[in-house]
C-alpha positions as CSV (number, residue, x, y, z in Angstrom):
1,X,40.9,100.4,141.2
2,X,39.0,99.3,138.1
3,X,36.7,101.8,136.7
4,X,32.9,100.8,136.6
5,X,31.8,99.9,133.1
6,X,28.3,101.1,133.6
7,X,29.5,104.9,134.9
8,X,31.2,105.8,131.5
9,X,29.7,108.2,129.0
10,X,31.0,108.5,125.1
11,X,32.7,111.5,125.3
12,X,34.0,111.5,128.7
13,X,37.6,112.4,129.6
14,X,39.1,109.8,131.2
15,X,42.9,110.7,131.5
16,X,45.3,113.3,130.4
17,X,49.2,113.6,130.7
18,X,52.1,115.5,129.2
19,X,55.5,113.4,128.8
20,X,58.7,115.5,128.2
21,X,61.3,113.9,126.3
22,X,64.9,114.9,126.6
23,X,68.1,113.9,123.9
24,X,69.1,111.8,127.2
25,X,65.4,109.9,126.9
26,X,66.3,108.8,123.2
27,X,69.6,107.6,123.9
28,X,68.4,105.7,126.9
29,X,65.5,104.8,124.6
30,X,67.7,103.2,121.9
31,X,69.3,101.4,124.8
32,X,66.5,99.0,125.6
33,X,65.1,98.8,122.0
34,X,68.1,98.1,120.2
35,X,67.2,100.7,117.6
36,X,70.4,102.9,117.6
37,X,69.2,104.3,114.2
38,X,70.9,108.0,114.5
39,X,68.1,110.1,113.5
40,X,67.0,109.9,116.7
41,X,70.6,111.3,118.6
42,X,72.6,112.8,115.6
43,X,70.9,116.5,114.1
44,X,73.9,116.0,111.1
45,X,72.6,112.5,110.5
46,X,69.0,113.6,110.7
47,X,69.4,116.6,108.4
48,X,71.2,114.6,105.9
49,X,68.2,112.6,105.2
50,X,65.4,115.6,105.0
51,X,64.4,116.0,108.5
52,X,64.6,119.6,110.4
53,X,66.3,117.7,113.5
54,X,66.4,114.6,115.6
55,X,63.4,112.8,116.2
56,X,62.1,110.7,118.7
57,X,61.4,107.3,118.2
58,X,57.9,106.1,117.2
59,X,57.5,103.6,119.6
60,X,58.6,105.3,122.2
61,X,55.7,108.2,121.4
62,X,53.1,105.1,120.9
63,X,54.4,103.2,124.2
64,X,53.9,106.5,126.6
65,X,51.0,107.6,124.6
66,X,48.9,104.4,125.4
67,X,50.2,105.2,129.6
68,X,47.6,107.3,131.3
69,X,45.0,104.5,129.8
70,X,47.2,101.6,131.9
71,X,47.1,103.7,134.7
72,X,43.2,104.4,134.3
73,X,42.2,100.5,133.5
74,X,44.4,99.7,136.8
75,X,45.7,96.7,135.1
76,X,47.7,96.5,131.9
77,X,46.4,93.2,130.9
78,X,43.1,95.2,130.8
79,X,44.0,96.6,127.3
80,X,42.9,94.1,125.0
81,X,43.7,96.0,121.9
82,X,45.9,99.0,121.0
83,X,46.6,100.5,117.6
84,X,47.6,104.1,116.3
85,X,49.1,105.6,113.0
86,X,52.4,107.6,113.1
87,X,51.0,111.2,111.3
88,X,53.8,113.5,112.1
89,X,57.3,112.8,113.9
90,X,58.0,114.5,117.1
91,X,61.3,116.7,116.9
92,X,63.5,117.3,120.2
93,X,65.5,119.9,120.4
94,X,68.4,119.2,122.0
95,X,68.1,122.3,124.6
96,X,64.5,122.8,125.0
97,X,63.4,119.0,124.4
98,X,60.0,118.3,123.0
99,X,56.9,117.9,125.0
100,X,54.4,115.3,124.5
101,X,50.5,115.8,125.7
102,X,47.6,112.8,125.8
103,X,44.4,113.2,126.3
104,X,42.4,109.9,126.8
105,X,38.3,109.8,126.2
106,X,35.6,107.2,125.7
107,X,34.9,106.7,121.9
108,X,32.4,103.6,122.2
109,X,31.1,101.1,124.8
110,X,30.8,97.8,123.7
111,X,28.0,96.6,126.4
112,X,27.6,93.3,125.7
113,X,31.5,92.7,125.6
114,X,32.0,94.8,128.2
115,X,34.8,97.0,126.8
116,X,35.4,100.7,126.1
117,X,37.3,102.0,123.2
118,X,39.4,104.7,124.3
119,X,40.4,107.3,122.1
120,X,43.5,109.3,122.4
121,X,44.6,112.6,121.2
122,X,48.2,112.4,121.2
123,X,49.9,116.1,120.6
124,X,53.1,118.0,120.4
125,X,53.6,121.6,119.1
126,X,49.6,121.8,119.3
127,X,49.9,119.2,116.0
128,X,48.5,115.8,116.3
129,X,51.4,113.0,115.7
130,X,49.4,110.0,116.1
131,X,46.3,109.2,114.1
132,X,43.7,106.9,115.2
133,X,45.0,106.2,118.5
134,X,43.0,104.1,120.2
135,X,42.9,101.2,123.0
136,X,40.1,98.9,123.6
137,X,40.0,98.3,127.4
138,X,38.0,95.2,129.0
139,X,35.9,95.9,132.1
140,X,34.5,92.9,132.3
């Protein structure tokens, strides 16, 4: 169901999830991406370069991130726009595995247009890892 344009508030909470990524997600991850880079499977290969383990990949945090929006808008082809910055890298530990939290809110209405700029708070360790996360969803 499509939510109604004309019940949203700024500030409202409109979604919240938690993902939790395994080692077996990133592997399965590099799969259908193609990026096989070994920072995100290998802690020796990680270390090596300056990081404190393996990391998941950045696109994989920004594709799930951008999820309990989809499933809010009812349509995928509702988000019209979709943009974040990568602030901090989420580490998975290769026992515990790493997990991911989203909270999705109202930032701005664009009445005329008909669209609501969703703002995301995108978390792990209680740090945010994206910046600026936001989606612009059409409601027209």
């Amino acid at each position: 169901m499509t939510p109604e344009f004309d019940s949203l508030v700024v500030g409202q909470q409109i979604a919240e999830a938690s993902f939790a990524l395994t080692r077996d997600s990133l592997v399965r991850y590099a799969g259908a991406s193609g990026d096989f880079n070994p920072i995100h499977y290998r802690d020796d290969v990680a270390v090596s370069v300056g990081l404190s383990g393996v990391l998941a990949h950045g696109m994989l945090t920004m594709g799930f991130a951008v999820q309990p929006v989809v499933d809010w808008a009812g349509d995928p082809a509702r988000v019209v726009d979709y943009q974040v910055r990568f602030t901090r890298p989420v580490f998975v530990d290769p026992v515990e595995g790493a997990l991911v939290t989203v909270i999705a809110k109202v930032g701005a209405l664009e009445a005329d247009a008909r669209v609501a700029r969703v703002d995301l708070v995108v978390s792990f360790n209680s740090q945010t890892v994206l910046g600026k996360a936001q989606a612009r969803v059409s409601l027209a």
